[in-house]
C-alpha positions, 0 to 999 in steps of 0.5 A, a space after each residue: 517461430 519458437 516461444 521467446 519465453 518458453 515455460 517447459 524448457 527454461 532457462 529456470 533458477 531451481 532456487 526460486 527468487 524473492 522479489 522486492 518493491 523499490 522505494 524509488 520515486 520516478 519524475 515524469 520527463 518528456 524530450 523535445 519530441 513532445 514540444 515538437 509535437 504540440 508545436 506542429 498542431 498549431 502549425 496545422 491549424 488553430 483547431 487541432 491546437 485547440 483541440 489538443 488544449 481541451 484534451 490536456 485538460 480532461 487529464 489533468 482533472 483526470 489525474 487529479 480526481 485519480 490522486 483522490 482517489 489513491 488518498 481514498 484508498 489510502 485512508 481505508 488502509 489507515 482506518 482498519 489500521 486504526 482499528 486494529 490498534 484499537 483492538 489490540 488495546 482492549 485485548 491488552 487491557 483484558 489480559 492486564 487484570 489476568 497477568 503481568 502484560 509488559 507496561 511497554 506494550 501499552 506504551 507502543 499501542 498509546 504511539 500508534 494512536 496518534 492520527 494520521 498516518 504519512 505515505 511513507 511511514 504506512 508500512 512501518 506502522 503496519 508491521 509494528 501493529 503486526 509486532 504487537 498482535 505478537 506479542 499479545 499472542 506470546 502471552 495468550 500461548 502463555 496462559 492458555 486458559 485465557 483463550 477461552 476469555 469471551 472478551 478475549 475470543 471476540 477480540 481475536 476475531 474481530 483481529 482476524 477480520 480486521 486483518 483481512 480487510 487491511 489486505 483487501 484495503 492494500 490490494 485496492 490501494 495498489 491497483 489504484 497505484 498501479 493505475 496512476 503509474 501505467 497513466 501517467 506514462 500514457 503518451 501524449 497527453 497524460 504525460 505531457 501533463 503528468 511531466 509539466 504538473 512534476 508527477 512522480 510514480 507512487 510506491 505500492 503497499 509492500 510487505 515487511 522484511 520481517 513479515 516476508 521471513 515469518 511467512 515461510 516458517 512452518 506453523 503447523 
């Protein structure tokens, strides 16, 4: 029997293709065949009933300890976020007493200091702290004599490490979505669970528009 999916004779698209996270939510819904199935172990006896109650159970403090866990990793996200933002606010403080920054930079830092940060609202947030750090980099480019600013140097590298432990934060996060979303489809009991507690999947971390287009642009 041939390889359904056979990597040396294609089909292949010579294109390439761009993927895309789907903002969507899905509801955990079980038919009748699970009401089915839980009535028949009561109809076998009182123990596999009984059973099948305690198992219910352990998932459900399974999926609750599992939610935790994704505000967890949500929270490290938030924190470098934070920090960053930080960052970007000493640096634009150093460059205000060597040029003319844009007061509006100082007003959008000042927006993104405001706490906690929503679900939904994480990668917004994310790709403006991205748009700032720009910005800040627009005027660096523009005073090169700056960069060698010892505060300014600092401030750079710790943008640069901060940067990669949000990348390590998103990746955490995301295999931790990806738990709850493979579980919570784990039939039965997990499902049963997850359907009658009104779970939905969670949307993994996902990368700007913006950033995906400055990713294949050439910088050397």
């Amino acid at each position: 029997m041939a390889n359904e999916l056979d990597e040396m004779t294609g089909p292949v698209d010579p294109a390439g293709k761009d993927v895309n996270v789907i903002q969507k939510q899905l509801p955990v819904k079980v038919g009748v065949g699970s009401i089915i199935f839980e009535v028949m172990l009561w109809v076998l006896g009182i123990i596999p009933g009984i059973v099948f109650l305690f198992m219910k159970v352990k998932a459900k403090n399974y999926l609750q300890q599992l939610q935790q866990k994704l505000q967890h990793d949500a929270s490290q996200i938030d924190n470098y976020l934070e920090q960053r933002v930080v960052v970007l606010e000493n640096t634009a403080k150093i460059l205000e007493r060597s040029i003319d920054l844009d007061k509006t930079t100082f007003t959008q830092i000042a927006a993104l200091r405001s706490g906690h940060i929503a679900d939904e609202d994480r990668a917004s947030v994310a790709t403006a702290i991205d748009n700032l750090h720009a910005q800040v980099n627009v005027a660096l480019e523009n005073y090169p004599d700056l960069k060698a600013h010892q505060d300014i140097q600092q401030a750079m590298s710790q943008n640069a490490y901060l940067q990669k432990e949000i990348t390590a934060a998103r990746e955490l996060y995301n295999d931790t979505v990806n738990q709850w979303n493979r579980d919570i489809y784990a039939w039965p009991t997990k499902m049963i669970v997850a359907a009658r507690a009104g779970y939905t999947t969670r949307i993994p971390f996902a990368a700007s528009q913006e950033v995906k287009q400055r990713a294949r642009e050439v910088f050397f």
